[in-house]
Backbone bond lengths (Angstrom), bond angles and torsions (degrees), N, CA, C in turn:
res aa  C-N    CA-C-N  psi(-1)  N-CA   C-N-CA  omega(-1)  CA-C   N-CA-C  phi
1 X - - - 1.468 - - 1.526 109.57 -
2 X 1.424 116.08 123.89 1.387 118.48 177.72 1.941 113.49 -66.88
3 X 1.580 101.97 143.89 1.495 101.04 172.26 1.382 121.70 -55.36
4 X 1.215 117.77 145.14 1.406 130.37 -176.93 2.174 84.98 -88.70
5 X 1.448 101.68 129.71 1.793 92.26 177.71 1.340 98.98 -125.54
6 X 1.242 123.78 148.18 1.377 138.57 -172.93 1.725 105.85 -125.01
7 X 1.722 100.34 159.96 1.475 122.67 -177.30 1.106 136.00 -109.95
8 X 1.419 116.58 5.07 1.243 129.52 -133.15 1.284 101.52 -96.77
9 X 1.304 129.30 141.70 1.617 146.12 171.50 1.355 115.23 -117.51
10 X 1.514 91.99 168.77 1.764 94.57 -173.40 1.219 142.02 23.65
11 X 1.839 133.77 -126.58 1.295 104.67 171.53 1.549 139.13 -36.71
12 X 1.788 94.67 -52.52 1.692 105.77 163.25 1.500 126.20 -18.29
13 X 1.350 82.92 -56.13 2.030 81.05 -165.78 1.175 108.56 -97.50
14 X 1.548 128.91 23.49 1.306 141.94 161.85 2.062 97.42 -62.10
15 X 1.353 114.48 -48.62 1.425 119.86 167.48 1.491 117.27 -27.36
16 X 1.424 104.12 -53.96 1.441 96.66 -171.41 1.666 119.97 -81.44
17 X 1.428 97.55 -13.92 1.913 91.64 152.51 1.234 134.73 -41.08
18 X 1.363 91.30 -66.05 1.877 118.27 167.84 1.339 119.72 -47.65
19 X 1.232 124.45 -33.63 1.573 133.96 176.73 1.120 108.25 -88.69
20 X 1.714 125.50 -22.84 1.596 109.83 178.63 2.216 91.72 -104.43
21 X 1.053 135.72 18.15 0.955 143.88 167.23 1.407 108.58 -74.26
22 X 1.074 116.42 -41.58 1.391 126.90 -147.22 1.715 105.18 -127.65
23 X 1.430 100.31 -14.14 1.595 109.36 145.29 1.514 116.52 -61.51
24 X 0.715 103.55 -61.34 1.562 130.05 -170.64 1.709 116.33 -63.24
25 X 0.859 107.37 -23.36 1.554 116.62 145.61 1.009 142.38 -79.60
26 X 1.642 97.87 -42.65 2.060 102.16 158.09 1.157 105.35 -67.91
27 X 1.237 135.82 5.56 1.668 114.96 163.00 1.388 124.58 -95.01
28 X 1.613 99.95 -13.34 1.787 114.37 179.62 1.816 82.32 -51.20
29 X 1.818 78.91 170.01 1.884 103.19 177.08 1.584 95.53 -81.85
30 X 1.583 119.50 -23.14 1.418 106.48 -144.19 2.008 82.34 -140.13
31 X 1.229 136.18 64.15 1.439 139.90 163.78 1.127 136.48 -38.27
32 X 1.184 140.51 124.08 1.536 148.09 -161.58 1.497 83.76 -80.24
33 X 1.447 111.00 -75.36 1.629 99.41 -149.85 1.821 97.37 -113.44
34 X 1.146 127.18 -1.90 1.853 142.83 150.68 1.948 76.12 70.07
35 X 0.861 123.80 69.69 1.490 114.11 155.68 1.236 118.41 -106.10
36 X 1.490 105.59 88.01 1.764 112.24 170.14 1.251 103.99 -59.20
37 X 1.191 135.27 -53.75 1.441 123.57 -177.98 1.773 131.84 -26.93
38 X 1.514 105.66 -39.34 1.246 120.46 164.78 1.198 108.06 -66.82
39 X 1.399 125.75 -43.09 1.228 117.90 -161.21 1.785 106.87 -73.34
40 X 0.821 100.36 -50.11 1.668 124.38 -178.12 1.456 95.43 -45.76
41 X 1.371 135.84 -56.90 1.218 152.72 -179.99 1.776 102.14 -58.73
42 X 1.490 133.45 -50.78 1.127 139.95 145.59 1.663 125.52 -8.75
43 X 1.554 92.70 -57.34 1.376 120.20 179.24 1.677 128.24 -45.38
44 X 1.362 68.43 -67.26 1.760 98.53 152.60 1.277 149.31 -27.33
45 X 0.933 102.42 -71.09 1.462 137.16 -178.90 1.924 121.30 -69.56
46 X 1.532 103.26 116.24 1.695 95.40 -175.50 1.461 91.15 -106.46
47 X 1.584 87.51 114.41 1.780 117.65 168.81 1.727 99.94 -176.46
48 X 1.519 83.87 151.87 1.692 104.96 177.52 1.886 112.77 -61.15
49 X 0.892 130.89 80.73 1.291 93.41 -158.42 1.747 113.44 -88.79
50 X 1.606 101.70 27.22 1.764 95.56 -153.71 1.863 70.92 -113.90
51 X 1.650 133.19 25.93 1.534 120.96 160.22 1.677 99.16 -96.97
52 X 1.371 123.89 15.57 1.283 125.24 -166.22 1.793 83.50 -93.66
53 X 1.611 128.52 -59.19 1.645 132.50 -170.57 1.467 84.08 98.86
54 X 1.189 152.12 10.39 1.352 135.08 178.68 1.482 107.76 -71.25
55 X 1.313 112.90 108.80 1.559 136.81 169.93 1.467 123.88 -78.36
56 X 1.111 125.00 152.67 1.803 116.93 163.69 1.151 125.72 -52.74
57 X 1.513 127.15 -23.50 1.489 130.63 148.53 1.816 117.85 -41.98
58 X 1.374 84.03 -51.47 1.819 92.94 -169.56 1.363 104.53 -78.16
59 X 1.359 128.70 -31.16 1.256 104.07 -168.67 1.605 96.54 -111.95
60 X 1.297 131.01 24.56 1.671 118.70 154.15 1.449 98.81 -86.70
61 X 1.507 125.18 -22.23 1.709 124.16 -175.28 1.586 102.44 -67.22
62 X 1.482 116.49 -49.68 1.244 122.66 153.52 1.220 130.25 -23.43
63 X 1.548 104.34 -74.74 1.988 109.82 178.66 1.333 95.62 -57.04
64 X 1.451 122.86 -67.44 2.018 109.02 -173.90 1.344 115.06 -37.55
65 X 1.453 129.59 -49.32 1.675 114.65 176.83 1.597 108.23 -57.36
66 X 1.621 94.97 -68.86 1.807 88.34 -159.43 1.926 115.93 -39.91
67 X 1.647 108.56 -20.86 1.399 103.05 172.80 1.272 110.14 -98.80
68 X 1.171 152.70 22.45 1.088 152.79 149.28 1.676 111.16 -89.23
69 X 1.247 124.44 -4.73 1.330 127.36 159.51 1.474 99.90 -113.98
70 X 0.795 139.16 -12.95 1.142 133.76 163.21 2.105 115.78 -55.65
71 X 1.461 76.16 -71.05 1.903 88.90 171.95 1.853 97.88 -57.06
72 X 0.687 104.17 -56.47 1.717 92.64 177.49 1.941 115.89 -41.14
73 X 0.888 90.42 -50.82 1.795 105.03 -166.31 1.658 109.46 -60.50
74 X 1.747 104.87 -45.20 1.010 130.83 168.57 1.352 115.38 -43.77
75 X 1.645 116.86 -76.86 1.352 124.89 150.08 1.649 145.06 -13.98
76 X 1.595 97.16 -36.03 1.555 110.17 -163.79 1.681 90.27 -89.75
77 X 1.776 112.23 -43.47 1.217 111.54 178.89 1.482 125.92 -63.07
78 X 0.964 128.37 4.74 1.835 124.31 -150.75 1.601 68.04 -109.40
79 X 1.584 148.33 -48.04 1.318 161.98 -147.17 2.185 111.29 -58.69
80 X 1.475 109.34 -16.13 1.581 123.83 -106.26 1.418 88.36 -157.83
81 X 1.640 126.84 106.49 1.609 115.88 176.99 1.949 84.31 -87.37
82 X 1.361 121.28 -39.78 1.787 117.96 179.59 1.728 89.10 -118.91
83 X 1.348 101.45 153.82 1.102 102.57 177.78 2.224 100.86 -161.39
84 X 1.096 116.87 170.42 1.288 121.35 157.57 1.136 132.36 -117.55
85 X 1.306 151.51 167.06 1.475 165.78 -101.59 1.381 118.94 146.42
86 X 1.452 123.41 85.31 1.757 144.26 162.21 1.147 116.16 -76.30
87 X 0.806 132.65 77.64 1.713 121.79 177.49 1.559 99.11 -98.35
88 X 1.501 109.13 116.87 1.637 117.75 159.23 1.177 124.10 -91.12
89 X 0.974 86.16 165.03 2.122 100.62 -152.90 1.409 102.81 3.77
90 X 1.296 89.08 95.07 1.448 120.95 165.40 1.250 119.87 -65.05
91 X 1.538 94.79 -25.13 1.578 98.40 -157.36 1.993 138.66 19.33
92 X 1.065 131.59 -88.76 1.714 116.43 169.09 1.154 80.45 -113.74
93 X 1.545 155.82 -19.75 1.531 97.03 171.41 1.297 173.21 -68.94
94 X 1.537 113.16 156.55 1.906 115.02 -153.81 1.808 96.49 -86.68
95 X 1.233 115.98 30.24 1.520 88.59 164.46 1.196 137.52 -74.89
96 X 1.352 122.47 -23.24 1.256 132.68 171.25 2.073 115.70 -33.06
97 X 1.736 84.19 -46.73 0.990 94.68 -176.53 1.810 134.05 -92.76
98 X 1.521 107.09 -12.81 1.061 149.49 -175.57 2.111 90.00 -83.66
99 X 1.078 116.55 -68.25 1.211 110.84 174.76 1.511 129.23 -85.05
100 X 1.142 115.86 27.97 1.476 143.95 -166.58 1.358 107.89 -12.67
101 X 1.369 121.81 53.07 1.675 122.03 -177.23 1.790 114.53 -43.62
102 X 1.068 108.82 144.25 1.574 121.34 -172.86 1.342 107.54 -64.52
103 X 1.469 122.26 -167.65 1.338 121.64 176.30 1.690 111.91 -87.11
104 X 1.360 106.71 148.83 1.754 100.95 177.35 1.539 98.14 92.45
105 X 1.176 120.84 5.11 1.982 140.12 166.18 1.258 94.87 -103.48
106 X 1.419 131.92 121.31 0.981 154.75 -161.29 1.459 107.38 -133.83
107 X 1.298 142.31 117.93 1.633 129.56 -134.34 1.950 84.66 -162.65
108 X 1.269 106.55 131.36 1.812 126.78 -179.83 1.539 87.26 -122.56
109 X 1.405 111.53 140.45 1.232 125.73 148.39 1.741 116.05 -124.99
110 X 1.515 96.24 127.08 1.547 81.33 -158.22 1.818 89.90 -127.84
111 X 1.657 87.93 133.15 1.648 101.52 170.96 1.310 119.45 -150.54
112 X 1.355 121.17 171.60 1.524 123.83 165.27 1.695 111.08 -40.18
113 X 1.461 130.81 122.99 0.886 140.33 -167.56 1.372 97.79 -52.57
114 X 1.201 139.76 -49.53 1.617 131.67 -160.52 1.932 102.95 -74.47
115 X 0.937 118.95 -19.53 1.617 150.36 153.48 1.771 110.58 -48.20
116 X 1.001 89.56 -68.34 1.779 102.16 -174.85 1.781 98.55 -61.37
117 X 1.191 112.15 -47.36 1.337 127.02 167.79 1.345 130.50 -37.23
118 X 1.568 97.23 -57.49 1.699 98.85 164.65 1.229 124.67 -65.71
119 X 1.111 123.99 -16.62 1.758 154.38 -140.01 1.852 85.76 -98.21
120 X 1.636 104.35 -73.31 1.360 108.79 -172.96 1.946 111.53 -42.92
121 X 1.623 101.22 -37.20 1.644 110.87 -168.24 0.956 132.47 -63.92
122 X 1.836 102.07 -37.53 1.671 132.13 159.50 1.374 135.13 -93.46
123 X 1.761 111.71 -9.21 1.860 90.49 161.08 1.573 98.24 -158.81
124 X 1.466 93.80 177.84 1.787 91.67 -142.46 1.782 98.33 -85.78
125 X 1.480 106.08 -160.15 2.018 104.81 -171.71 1.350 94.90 -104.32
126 X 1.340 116.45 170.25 1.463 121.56 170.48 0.850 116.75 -155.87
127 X 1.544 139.60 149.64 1.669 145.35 -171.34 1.814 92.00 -34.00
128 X 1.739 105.03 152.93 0.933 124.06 162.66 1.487 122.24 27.02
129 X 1.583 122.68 24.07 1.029 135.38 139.71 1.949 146.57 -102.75
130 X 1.219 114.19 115.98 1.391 140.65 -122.46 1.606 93.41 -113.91
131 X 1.641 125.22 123.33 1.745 116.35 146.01 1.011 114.29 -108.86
132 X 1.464 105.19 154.39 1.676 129.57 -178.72 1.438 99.05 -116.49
133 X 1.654 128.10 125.69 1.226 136.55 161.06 1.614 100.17 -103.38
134 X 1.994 105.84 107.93 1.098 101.60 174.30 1.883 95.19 -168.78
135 X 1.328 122.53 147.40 1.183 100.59 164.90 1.431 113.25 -59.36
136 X 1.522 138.04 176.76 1.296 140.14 160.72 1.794 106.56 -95.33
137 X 1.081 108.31 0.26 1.580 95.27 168.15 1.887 110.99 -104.90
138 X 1.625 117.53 6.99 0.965 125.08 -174.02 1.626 106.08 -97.30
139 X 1.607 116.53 138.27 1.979 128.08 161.45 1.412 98.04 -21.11
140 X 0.882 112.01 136.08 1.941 122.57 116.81 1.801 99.33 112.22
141 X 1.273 98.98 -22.15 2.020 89.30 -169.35 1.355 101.40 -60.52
142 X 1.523 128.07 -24.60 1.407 121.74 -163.90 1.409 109.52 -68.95
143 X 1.247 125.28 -8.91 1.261 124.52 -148.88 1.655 88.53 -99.11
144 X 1.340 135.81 -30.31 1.457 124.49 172.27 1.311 110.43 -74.69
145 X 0.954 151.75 -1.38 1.499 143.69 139.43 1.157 130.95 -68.36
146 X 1.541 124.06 100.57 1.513 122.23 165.17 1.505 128.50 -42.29
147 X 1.329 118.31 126.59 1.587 131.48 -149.94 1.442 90.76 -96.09
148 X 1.102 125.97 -24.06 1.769 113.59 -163.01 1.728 102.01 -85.81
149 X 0.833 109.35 49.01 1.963 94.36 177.96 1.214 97.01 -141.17
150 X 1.425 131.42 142.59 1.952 124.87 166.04 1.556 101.18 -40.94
151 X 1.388 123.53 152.83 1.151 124.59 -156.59 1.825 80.02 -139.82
152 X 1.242 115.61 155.70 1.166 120.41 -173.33 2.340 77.94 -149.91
153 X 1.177 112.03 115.51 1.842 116.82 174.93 1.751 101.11 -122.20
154 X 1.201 119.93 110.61 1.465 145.53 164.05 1.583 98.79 -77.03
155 X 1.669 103.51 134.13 1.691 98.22 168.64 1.562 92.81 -144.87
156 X 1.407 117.89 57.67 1.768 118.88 168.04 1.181 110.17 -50.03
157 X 1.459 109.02 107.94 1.586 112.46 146.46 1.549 101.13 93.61
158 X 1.682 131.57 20.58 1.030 126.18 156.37 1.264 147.90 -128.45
159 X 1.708 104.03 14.48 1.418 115.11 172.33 1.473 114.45 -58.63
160 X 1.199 104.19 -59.53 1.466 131.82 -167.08 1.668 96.25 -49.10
161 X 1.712 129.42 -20.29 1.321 112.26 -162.06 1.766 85.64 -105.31
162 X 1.273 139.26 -0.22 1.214 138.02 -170.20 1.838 104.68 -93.67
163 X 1.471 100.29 163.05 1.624 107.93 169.55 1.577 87.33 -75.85
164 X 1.191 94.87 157.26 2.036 106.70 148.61 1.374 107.17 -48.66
165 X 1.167 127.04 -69.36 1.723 129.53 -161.01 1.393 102.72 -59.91
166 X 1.228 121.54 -43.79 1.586 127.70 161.85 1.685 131.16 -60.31
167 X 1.270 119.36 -30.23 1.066 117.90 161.32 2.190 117.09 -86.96
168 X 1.283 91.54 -15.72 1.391 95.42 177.99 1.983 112.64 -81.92
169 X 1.212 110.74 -18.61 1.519 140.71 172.56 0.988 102.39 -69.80
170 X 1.657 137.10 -65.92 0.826 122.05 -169.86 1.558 120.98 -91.52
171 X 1.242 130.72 -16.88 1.549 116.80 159.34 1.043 115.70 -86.52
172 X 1.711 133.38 27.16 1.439 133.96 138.34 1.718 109.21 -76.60
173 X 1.182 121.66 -36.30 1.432 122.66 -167.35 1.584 79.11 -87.32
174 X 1.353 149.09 -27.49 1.327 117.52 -157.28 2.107 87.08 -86.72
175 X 0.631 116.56 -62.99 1.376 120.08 -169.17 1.605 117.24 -52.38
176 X 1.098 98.70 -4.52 2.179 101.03 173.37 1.180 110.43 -123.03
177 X 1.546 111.73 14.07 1.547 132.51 163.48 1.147 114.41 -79.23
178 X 1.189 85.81 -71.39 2.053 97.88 -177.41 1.587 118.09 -106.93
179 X 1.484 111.43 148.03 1.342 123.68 179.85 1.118 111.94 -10.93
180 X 1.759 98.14 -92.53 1.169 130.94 -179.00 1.375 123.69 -155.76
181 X 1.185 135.11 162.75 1.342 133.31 -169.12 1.626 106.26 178.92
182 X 1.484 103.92 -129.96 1.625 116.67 -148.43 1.734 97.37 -166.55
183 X 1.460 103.83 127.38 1.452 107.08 -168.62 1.334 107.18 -109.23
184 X 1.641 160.44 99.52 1.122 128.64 -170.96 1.310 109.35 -133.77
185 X 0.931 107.47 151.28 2.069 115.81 177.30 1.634 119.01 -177.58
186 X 1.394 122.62 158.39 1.137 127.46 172.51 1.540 109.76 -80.58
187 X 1.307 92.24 146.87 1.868 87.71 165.43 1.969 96.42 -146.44
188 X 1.309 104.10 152.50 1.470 119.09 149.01 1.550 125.46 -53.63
189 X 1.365 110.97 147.32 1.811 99.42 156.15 0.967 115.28 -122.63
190 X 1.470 146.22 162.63 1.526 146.77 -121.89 1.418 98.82 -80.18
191 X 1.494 118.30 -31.19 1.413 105.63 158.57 1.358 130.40 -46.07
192 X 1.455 120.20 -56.43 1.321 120.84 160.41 1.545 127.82 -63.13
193 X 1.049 125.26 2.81 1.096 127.10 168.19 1.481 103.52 -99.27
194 X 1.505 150.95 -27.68 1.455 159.88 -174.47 1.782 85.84 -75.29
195 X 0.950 117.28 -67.45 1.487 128.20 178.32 1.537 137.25 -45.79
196 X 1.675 95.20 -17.87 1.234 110.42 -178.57 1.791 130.38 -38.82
197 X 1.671 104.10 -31.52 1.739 112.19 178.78 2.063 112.67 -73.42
198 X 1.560 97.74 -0.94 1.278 84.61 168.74 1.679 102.04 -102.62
199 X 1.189 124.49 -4.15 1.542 123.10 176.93 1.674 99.90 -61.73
200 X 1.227 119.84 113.87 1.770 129.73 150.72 1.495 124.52 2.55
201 X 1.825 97.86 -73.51 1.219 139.37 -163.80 1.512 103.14 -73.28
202 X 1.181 121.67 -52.90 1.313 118.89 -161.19 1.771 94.79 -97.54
203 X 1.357 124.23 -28.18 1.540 117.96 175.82 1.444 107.81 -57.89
204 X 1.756 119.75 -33.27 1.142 103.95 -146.07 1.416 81.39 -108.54
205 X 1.130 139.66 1.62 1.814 112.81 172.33 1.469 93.70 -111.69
206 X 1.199 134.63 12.34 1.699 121.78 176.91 1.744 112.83 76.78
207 X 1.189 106.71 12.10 1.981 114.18 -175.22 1.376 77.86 -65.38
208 X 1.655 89.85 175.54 1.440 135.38 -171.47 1.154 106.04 -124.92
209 X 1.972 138.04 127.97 1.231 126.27 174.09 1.816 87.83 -108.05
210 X 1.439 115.62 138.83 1.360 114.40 166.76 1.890 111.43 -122.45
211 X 1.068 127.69 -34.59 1.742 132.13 -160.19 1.784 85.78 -85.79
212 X 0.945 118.74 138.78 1.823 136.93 156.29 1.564 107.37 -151.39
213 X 1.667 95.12 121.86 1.407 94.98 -179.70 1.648 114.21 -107.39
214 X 0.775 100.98 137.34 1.889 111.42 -172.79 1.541 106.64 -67.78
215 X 1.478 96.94 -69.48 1.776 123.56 -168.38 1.483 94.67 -113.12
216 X 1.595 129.50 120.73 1.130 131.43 -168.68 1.585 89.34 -93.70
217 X 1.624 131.49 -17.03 1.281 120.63 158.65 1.734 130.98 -50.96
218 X 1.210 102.66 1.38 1.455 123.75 -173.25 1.640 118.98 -83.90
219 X 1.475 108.03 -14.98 1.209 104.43 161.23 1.640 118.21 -103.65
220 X 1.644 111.90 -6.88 1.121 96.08 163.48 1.781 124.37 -62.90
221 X 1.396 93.30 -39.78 1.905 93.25 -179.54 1.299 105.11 -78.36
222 X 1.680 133.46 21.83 1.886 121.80 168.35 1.527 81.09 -112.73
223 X 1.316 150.53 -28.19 1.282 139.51 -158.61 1.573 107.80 -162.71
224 X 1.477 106.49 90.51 1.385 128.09 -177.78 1.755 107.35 -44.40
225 X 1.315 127.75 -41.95 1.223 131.88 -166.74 1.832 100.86 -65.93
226 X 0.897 114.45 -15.75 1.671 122.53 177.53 1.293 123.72 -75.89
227 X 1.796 147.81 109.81 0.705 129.20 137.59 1.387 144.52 -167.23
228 X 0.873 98.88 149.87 1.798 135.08 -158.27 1.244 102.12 -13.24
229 X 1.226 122.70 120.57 1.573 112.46 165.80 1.794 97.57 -136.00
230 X 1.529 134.48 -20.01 1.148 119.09 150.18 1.255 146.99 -122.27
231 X 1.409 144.01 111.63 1.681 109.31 -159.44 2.309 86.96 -140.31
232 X 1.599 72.47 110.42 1.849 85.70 175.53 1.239 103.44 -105.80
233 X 1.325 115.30 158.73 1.577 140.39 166.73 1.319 95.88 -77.12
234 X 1.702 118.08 136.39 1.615 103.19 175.72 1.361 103.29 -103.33
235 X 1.236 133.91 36.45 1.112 148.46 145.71 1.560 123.40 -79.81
236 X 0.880 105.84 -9.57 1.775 117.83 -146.22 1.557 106.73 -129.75
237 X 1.420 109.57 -43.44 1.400 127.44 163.41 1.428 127.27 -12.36
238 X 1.264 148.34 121.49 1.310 140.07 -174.79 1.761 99.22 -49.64
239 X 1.316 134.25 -40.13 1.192 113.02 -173.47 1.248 125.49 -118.65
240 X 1.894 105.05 52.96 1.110 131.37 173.39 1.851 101.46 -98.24
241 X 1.315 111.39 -11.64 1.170 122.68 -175.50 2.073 100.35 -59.89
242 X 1.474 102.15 -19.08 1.570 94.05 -155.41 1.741 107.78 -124.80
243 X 1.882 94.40 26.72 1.650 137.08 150.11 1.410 109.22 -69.84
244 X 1.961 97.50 136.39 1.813 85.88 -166.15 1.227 116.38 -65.20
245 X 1.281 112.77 177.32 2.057 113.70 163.92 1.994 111.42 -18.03
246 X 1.256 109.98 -85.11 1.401 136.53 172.83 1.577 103.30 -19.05
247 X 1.469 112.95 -82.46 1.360 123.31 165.61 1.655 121.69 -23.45
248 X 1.245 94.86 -56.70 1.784 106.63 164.56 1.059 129.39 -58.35
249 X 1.593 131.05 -39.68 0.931 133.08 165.21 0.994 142.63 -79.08
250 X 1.559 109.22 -2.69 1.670 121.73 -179.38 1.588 90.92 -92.18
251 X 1.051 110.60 -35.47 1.641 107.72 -166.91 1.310 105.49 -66.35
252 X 1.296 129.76 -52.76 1.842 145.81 157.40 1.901 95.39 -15.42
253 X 1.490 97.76 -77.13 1.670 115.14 179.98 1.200 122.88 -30.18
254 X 2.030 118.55 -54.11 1.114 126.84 -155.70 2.063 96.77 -111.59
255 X 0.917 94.54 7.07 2.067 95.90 178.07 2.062 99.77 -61.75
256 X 1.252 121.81 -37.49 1.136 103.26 -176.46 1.468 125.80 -65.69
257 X 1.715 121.72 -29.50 1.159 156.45 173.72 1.951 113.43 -56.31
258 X 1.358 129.94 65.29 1.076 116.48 -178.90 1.829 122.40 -34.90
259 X 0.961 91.42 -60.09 1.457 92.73 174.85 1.539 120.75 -30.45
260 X 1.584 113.27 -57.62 1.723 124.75 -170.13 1.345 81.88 -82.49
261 X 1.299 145.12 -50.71 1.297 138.01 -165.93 1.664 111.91 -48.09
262 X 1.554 113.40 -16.65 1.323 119.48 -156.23 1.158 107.63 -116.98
263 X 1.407 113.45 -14.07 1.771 133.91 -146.95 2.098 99.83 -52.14
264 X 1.016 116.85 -52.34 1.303 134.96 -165.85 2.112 84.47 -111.10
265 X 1.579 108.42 144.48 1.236 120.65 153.60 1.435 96.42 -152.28
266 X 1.436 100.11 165.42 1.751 123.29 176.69 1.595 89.30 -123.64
267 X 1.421 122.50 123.04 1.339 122.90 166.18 1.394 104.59 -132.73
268 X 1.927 110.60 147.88 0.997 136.44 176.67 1.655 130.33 -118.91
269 X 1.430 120.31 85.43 1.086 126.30 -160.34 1.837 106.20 -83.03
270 X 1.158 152.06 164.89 1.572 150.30 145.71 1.436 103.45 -112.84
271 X 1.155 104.14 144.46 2.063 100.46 174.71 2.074 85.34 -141.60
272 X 1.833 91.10 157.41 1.389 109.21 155.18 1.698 107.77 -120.21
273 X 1.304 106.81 -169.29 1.249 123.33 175.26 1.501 125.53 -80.35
């Protein structure tokens, strides 16, 4: 089978960190989140992936997020006889498939069209699951998604690549779209964003981190329809417990330190109309 070859720069190919992260764990004996699919997709693919520096440190931090939205996603659905599923820039990830939502789960994966592209090359279609080739800070994609269903919108791993005014833009258009739902994503705080040249992912494709949020109460006062019902340290997380030794112990070290204490969050906002 010929390599599937990709183009991708800067933020873009920050993706293929994450996909060989999470390769690289389905190969451990003992897997956080066992996603052969990535790996298989790994396989695939003609690119270097060892100019990424992604280590077994980095990519068990990896498997702990993608399953900590995972168990989330999981969760929101059991809630929901129909329900929806946004995931922005999805880029290669297999959750769709990893959380194998039932029928009457209605699931968007939405990315840069040349993105959606690779996506189509490397894994297969499935009932009532849908791609969007579009940036998510760009008009008009919202409009192919039906607004009347609880909406559950995932945004792993892309605040941090947005301006503020741009990420504040777009979860105003996401929330006067749809009913109601559930907003969730990680973000940095300006510490982690100052810090960004020791991040792997973003050193090794040349990205830019710009959004760090201090007070995740801060988007309630830019967009009233928002609010806060979770904001964890992903350090701190119940399944940070299954972060190596090292990982553990810096976090132990740096708990007195609000700032490092804060460095990484997973927040979960709900809005109505």
């Amino acid at each position: 089978m010929s390599k599937v070859e990709v183009g991708l720069t800067g933020a873009k190919e920050t993706l293929l960190a994450t996909l060989y992260g999470r390769a690289l764990d389905a190969r451990r004996s003992r897997p956080i989140l066992g996603d052969t699919m990535s790996a298989d997709a790994v396989d695939r693919i003609d690119y270097d992936f060892g100019r990424m520096k992604v280590d077994a440190r980095v990519a068990a931090s990896v498997a702990v997020r993608a399953k900590y939205f995972d168990t989330l996603t999981a969760a929101f659905l059991t809630q929901f006889d129909t329900a929806t599923v946004v995931h922005l820039a999805a880029g290669l990830d297999t959750r769709v498939w990893r959380v194998a939502p039932r029928p009457g789960i209605h699931w968007y994966d939405v990315d840069f069209p040349e993105v959606i592209e690779l996506r189509r090359r490397l894994f297969p279609s499935r009932d009532d699951y849908h791609l969007i080739g579009a940036s998510v800070t760009d008009d008009g994609w919202l409009e192919a998604i039906p607004a009347d269903r609880p909406t559950l919108i995932l945004a792993e791993g892309l605040t941090m690549y947005l301006r503020p005014e741009a990420g504040h833009e777009l979860l105003r258009r996401l929330t006067s779209h749809f009913a109601e739902g559930t907003i969730a994503f990680d973000a940095f705080n300006s510490l982690g964003i100052r810090m960004q040249k020791l991040n792997p992912a973003v050193r090794g494709s040349g990205a830019t981190l710009y959004w760090g949020i201090d007070d995740p109460r801060e988007l309630e006062w830019v967009n009233p329809k928002l609010h806060l019902v979770e904001a964890v340290s992903a350090l701190y997380e119940p399944g940070a417990a299954e972060l190596p030794l090292s990982s553990r112990i810096f976090a132990k070290l740096v708990w007195p330190i609000p700032a490092f204490r804060t460095l990484g969050q997973y927040l979960r906002y709900e809005f109505t109309r």
